[in-house]
N, C-alpha and C positions, 0 to 999 in steps of 0.2 A: 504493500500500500504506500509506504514511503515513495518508493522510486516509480510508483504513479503517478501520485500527486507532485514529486521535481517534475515528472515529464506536462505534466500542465501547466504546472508554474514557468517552465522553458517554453513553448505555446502560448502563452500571453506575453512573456516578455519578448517573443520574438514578433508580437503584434504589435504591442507599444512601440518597441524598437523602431519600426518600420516607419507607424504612424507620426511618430515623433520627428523622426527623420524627412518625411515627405513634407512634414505640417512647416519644419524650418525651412523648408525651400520655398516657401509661399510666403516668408518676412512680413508675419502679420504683424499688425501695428501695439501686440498686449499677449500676454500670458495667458488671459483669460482665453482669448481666441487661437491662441496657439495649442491651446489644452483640447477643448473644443473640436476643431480643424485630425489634431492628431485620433481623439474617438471616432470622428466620421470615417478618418479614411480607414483605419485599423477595421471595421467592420466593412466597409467593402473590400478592402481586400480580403478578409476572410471568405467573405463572400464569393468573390468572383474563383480563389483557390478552390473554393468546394462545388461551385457548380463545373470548373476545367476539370477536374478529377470525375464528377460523378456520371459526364458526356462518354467517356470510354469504361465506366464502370469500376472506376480504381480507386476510389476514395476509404481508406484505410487510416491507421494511426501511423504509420511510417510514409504513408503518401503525402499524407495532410500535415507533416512534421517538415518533410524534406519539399515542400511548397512555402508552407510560412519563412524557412530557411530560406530558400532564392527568393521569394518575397523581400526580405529585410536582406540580402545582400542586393539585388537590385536598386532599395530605398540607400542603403550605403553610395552604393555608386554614383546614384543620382545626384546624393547630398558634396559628392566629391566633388562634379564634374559642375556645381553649383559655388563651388567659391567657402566650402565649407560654412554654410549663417549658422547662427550661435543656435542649439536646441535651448527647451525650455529649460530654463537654471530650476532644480526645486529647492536649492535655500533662498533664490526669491519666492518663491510661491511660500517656502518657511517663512520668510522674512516680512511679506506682506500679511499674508495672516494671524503671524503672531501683532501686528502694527495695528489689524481693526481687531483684537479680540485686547486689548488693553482694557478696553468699558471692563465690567470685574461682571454685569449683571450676561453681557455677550458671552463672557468668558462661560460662566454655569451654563446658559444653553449649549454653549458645544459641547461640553463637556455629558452633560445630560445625552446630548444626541448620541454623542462618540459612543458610550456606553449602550444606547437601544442597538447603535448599528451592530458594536461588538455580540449583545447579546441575540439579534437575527441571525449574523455569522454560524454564532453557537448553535443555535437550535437548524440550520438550515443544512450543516455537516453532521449532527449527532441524531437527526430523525427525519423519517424519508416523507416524500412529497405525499401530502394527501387529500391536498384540494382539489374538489370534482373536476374542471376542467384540466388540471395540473394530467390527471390520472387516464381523463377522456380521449385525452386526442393530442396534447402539445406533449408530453413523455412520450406517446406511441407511438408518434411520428417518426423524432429524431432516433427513436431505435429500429424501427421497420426502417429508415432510411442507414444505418447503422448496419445491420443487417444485408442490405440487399444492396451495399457498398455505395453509393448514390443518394443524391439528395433527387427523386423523383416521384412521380406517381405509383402507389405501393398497389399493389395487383392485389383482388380478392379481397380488400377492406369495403365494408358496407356502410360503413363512418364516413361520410363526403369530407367533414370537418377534418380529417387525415392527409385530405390529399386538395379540396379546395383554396384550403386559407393560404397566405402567401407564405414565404419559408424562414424569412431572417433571422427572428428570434428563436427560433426551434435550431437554426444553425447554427445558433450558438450554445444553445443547448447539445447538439449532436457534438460539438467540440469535447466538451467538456467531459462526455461520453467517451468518444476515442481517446483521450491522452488520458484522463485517471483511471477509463475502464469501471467505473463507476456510474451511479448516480448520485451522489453526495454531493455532487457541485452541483448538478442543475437550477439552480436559483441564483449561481452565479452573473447568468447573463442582466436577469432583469437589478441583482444587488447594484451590478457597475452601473447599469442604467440611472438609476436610484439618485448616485452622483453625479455622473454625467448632468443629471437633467437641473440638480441641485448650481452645479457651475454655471449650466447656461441662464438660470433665475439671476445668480450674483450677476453674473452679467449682464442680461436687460435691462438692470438694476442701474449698473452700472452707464448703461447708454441712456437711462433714465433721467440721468445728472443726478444719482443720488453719492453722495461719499464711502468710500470701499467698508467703512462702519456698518452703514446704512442698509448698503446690499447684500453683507455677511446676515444681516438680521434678517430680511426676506429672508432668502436661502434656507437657513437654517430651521424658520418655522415652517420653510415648504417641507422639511428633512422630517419635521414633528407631526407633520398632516397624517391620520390613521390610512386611509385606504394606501397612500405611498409606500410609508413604514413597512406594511403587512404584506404590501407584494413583494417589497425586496424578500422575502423567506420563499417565492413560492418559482413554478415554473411556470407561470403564464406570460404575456408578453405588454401587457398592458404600459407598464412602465416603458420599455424598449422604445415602445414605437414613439409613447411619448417623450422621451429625450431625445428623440431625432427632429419632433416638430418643436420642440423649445429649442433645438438649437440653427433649424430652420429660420425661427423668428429670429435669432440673435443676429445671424450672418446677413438677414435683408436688412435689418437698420444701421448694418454697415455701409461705407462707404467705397471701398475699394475694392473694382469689376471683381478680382478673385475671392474676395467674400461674395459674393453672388452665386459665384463656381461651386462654392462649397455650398449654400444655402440650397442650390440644385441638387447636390450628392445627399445631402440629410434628408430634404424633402424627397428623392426617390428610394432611399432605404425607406423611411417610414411608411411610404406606398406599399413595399414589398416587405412589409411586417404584418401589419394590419388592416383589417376595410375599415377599419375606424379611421385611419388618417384622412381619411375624406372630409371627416367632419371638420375640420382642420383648412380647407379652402378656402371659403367664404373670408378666413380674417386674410391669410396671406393674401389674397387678393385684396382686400382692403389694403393691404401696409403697403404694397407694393402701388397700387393706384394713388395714395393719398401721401404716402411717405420716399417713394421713389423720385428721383429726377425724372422727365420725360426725357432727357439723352439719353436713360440705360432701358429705355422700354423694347430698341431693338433686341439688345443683347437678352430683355428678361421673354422677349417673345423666342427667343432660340433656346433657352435655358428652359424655363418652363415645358415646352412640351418635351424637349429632352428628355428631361427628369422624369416624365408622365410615362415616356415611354419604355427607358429603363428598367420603373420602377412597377409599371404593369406586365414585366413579364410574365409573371406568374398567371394572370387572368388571360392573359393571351396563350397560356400553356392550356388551362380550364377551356377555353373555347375550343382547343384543337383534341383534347379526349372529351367533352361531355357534352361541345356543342353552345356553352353558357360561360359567359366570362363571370358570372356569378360558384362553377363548378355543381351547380345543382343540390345545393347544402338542403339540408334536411335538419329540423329541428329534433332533436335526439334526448328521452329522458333514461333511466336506468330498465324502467319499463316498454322497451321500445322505440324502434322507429316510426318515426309520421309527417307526413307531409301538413304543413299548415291548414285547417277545413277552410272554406269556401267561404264562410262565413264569417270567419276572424277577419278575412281581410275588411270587411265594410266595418268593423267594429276598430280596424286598425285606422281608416282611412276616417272614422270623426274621430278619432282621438287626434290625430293628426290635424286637425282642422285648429288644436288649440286647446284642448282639453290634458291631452299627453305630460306638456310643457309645464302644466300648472302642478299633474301629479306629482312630478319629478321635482318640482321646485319644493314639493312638503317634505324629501326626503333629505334637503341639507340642513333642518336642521336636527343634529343629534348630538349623544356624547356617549360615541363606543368604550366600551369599559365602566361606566358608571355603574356597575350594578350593587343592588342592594346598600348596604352600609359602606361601601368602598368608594360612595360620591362625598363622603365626608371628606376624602383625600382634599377636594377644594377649597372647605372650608379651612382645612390645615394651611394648608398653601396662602390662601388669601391671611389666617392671620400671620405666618412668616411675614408676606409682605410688608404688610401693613408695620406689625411690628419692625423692620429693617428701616420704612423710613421713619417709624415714630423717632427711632435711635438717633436717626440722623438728625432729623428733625428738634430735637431737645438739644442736641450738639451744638446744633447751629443758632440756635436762640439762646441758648448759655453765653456764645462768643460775640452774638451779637445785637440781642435781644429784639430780635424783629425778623418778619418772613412769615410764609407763610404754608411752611412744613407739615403740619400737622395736616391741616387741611389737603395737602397731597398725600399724606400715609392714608388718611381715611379714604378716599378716590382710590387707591391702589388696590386700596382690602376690599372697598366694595365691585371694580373690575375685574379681580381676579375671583370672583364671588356669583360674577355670570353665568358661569354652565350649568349651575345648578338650575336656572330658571329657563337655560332651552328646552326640558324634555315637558317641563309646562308651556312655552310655547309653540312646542312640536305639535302637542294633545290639542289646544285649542286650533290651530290649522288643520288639522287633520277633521276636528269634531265639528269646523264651517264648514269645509269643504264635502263631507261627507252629506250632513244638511243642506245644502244649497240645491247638489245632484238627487238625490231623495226627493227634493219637492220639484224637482222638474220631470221626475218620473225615470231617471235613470242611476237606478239603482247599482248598475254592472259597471256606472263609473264611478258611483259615491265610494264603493268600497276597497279601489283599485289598490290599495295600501294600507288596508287595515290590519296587515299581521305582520308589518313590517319591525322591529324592536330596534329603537332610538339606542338603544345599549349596547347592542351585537356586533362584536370584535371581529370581521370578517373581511378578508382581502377582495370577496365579492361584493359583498352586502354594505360594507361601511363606506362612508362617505368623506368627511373631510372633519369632522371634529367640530366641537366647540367654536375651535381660534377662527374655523375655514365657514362658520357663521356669522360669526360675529367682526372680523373683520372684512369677510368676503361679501357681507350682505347687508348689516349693518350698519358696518360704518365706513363705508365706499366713500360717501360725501366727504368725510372729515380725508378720508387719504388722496379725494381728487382735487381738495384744495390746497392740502401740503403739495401736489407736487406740479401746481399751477406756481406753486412759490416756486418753484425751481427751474419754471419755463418749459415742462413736461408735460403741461395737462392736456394735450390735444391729443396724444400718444398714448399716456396717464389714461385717459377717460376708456381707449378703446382695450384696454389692457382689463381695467377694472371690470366693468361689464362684461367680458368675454364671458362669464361663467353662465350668465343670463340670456345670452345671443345662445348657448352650448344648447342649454333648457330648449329652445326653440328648434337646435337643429336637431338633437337626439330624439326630441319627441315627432319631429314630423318626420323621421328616414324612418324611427323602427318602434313608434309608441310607447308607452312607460313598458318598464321592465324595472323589477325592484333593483336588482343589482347595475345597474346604468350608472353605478358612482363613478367607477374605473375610468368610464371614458372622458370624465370629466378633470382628470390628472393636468392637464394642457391646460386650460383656459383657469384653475387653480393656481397653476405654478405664475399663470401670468398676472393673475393677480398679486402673488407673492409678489412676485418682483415690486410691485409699488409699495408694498407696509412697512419699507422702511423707510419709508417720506416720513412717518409717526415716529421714527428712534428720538426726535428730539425731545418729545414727550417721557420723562422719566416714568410718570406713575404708569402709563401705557406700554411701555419696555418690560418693567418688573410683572403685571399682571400679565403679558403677554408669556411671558418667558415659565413664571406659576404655570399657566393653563396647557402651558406647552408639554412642561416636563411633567407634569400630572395626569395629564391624556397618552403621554406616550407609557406612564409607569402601567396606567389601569388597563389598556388597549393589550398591551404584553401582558399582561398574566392573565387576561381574558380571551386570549389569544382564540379564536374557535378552531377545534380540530387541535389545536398544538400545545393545550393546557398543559403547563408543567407543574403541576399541583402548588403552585404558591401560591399562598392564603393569608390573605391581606384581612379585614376587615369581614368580609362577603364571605360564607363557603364557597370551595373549590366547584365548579362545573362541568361537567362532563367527564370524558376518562383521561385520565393522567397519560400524557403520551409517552413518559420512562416507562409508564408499567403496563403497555399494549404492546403485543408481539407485532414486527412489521405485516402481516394479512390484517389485523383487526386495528389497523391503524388505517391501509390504505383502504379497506371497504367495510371497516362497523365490524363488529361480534355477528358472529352466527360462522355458517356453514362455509362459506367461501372464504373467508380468512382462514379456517382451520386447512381447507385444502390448498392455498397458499400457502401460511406454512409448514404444510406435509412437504410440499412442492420443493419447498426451498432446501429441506433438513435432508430431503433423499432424495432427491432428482438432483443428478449432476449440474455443475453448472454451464457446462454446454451440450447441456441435451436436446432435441428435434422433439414440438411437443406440436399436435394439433390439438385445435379446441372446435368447437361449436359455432357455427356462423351465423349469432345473433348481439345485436344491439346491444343490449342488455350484460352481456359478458365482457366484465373488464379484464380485457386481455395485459394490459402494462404488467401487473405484477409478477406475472410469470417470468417475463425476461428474466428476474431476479435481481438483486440488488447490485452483481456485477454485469448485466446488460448482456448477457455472452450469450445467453438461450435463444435458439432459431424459435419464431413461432409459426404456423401454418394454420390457414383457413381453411373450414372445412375438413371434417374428418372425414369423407367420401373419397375426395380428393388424395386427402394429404397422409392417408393410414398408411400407403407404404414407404416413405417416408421416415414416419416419426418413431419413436421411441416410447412415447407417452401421448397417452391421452385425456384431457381432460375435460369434465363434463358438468353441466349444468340441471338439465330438469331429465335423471337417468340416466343408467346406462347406453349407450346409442349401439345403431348395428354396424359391427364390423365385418367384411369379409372374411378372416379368416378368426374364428372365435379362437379355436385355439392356441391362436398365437399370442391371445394376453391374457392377463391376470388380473383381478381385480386389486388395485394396492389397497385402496382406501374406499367406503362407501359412506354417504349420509345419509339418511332420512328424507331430507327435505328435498334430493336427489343430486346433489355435487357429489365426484366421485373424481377420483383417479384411473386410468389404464397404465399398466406398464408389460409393455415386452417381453414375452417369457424368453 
């Protein structure tokens, strides 16, 4: 396992390398954008390495080793035959950092952050992925493509979502796969993301005209936001793609053509991550018509569709096997596949009319983790506050008997005293809006979120917290005229709002959907980027920074799925993920977690297994935790074949009975086959 994890840790640094390299030959005008520049290109080169390999079928861990290697000597080359320009120094990005993190109140947020990241780290190497989409179709991917040495269309899956959606962040997932031979990194992709998307905020911030203070404080409570937090643990891609369209934005409100160049390569990765970067148009086209010169509009007519069409390969792959640049997705529950009925869609198309936007707008406001006696955390926190500046406060009137301190401690204690009073303003939105639709006779809208829980710690389900209420919705006004004081507010204004323009777009492409937080990661971060137009505001700093580190403490140990039995205030809920075996981890207690783990204790780990060719059967876990197990579709098909078979509702008929054995049986009819 050591000398796995070097061989990953040599794979990323031969990515950086490269990107690092490439990014210096581009003499951007900042650090920030050098950092930036070097993430974009480091993921397309991965990229373009694994789809060259996967065209003649060769894509392997010594393939994709001995590629990232001519990769990064190629970037050497380039950098030589460039005049050598200076790479990014990291004792200035030390040296800047430590220069905005002096405030003492800055300092404890990072400090608090550094500590949640460490502890995602922790739990994202020590226990395996077990979020439903994680398990659905973004893990099965990158191993069926792992498997059948190619990142392409995987034959015999009845999951669209396997082979429709676009590839990027699962290729970076597949990485992580080939060189540790693992799955213990795969949440790695979206962690770097995480940051990534965190620098490109400081830096909007930064083009903001706010002070490198100013923009570490954004940043850092975009770092604190729950739904961000909770996806850096898992393997979906939601973050990915959103660090490609924050840094999109960052590179158009530069100035110089090759930031354009670059704002084109982030914006067609994020194409080729996700259908959600769509949602994402509508502004860049704003920043670009209303913030652009008209002398670079030639150049953004040739960049743009470029990018579009780079970055739609994959749809234009979907068109050439299914006939649909859509890929012919299918909405998929544990229970089956199903086509959307006939009738949803008129029920989609007036939610869409303006109804969708309004549901979705009930679901920011929350406070994940507050549960039970564990929301007193706040009231702890606000009296720290308070008390900190009463201190100072008495200090400064001893020395010089006047001010009016006191009066800012109590403003601090009662701000940082807020969230307690969202999940009562949640209830009363929830209990209009539920009334209004009721007395107009549409009852199938009144209820569209009534079982949604203002509490629930979930990288699907949670939203943006407390802070991503309260100053995302809030108190907009008060940050759109701090940063009118800085000569930002036309920019300011379009930044702020974004979250609310978001409401409108996700509701009319795809209707509410409880878990719709995720896509709202982008036009959040863009908001961030302005809250630290507020740092000057002390009592607003310290209650920020309370609400930050108190949503991030309760969010982790409410963690859903990944509860590691710490017991705050609240009892523990649900099962303690140290004392679940990995089967009853990735799919709940009962019968298929135990043939999981039969699976894993006495089936080799590179055995040929076929399964059952339904929906319903998650196939990931069998891979095994070292990824090594062939899997095959269809036991008809694939019996002569395999070694193992495994089963879902009975034993199935094989051709030759003889030839296996029952290893294992259940009741409820999961079963094992093995080879005599």
């Amino acid at each position: 396992m050591t000398f796995a994890v070097g061989v990953l840790i040599s794979a990323l640094a031969l990515l950086a390398t490269s990107g690092l390299l490439l990014a210096a030959i581009l003499r951007l005008e900042s650090v920030t954008a050098a950092l930036l520049a070097a993430y974009a290109i480091a993921w397309a080169e991965l990229t373009i390495i694994t789809v060259a390999l996967s065209l003649p079928r060769d894509l392997t861990r010594t393939t994709c080793l001995a590629g990232l290697a001519i990769g990064t000597g190629v970037a050497f080359g380039l950098w030589l035959v460039a005049g050598r320009p200076p790479v990014v120094s990291f004792q200035l990005v030390a040296r800047l950092g430590r220069d905005a993190l002096r405030d003492p109140l800055l300092a404890v947020l990072a400090v608090g952050v550094l500590l949640a990241l460490i502890y995602i780290v922790v739990i994202g190497i020590a226990t395996p992925q077990n979020d439903a989409d994680s398990l659905a179709y973004h893990l099965p991917r990158a191993a069926f493509w792992k498997q059948q040495h190619a990142v392409a269309y995987i034959n015999g899956t009845i999951d669209s979502r396997e082979n429709a959606n676009p590839p990027v962040a699962e290729i970076g997932i597949l990485l992580t796969m080939l060189a540790a031979r693992s799955d213990k990194f795969a949440w790695l992709p979206q962690f770097v993301s995480l940051l990534a998307s965190a620098l490109a905020v400081f830096g909007i911030g930064r083009r903001l005209r706010l002070e490198p203070r100013e923009a570490m404080f954004g940043a850092l409570l975009f770092l604190s936001l729950p739904v961000s937090l909770l996806q850096a643990a898992t393997a979906l891609s939601d973050v990915v793609v959103a660090a490609f369209l924050l840094i999109t934005v960052y590179f158009l409100l530069g100035t110089a053509k090759r930031e354009l160049a670059l704002a084109s390569l982030a914006l067609s990765l994020a194409l080729a991550t996700k259908v959600s970067a769509f949602f994402a148009l509508p502004l860049l086209a704003l920043l670009v018509l209303r913030y652009q010169p008209k002398g670079r509009w030639r150049a953004i007519s040739i960049a743009a569709p470029l990018a579009a069409l780079v970055g739609g390969g994959w749809y234009i792959l979907n068109r050439v096997e299914t006939g649909s640049f859509a890929g012919g997705l299918f909405f998929y529950g544990r229970d089956g596949a199903h086509r959307i009925p006939p009738h949803f869609y008129h029920r989609l198309f007036a939610l869409r009319r303006g109804m969708a936007p309004g549901a979705l707008g009930l679901d920011i406001a929350e406070v994940p983790g507050a549960v039970g006696w564990d929301a007193l955390f706040f009231v702890l926190a606000a009296l720290l506050v308070a008390a900190g500046f009463g201190i100072v406060a008495w200090r400064k009137r001893a020395q010089s008997g006047a001010g009016h301190g006191w009066l800012i401690a109590g403003l601090a204690g009662v701000l940082a005293l807020t969230p307690l009073v969202v999940p009562a303003i949640a209830h009363l939105e929830r209990r209009g809006w539920e009334k209004v639709w009721w007395l107009a006779g549409r009852r199938d809208i009144a209820y569209l979120d009534s079982g949604r829980s203002v509490t629930e710690a979930s990288p699907n389900f949670s939203w943006f917290g407390p802070l991503g209420f309260l100053l995302g919705v809030v108190g907009i006004v008060f940050v759109v005229r701090e940063l009118r004081r800085r000569g930002s507010g036309s920019l300011g204004i379009v930044f702020v709002i974004a979250p609310f323009v978001w409401l409108l777009i996700v509701g009319w492409w795809i209707g509410y959907v409880p878990f719709d937080g995720r896509y709202f990661i982008v036009p959040f971060g863009l908001a961030a980027a302005c809250w630290g137009a507020l740092a000057r505001y002390r009592a607003v700093v310290a209650s920020a920074v309370a609400i930050a580190l108190t949503t991030m403490l309760l969010v982790l140990v409410h963690f859903e799925d990944k509860s590691t039995g710490i017991r705050l205030l609240a009892p523990v809920r649900g099962s303690v993920i140290w004392h679940q075996s990995r089967g009853a981890a990735e799919s709940g207690p009962g019968d298929e977690a135990s043939v999981i783990d039969f699976v894993n204790r006495h089936v080799p780990a590179d055995a040929v297994i076929a399964f059952q060719d339904d929906p319903s059967f998650l196939k990931y876990p069998f891979f095994g935790p070292d990824v090594q197990r062939t899997l095959l579709f269809g036991i008809a098909a694939s019996e002569a074949r395999a070694d193992t078979i495994v089963f879902a509702h009975g034993a199935p008929h094989v051709s030759c009975p003889s030839c296996w054995r029952v290893a294992v049986r259940y009741p409820s009819g999961w079963g094992v086959l093995r080879r005599v």
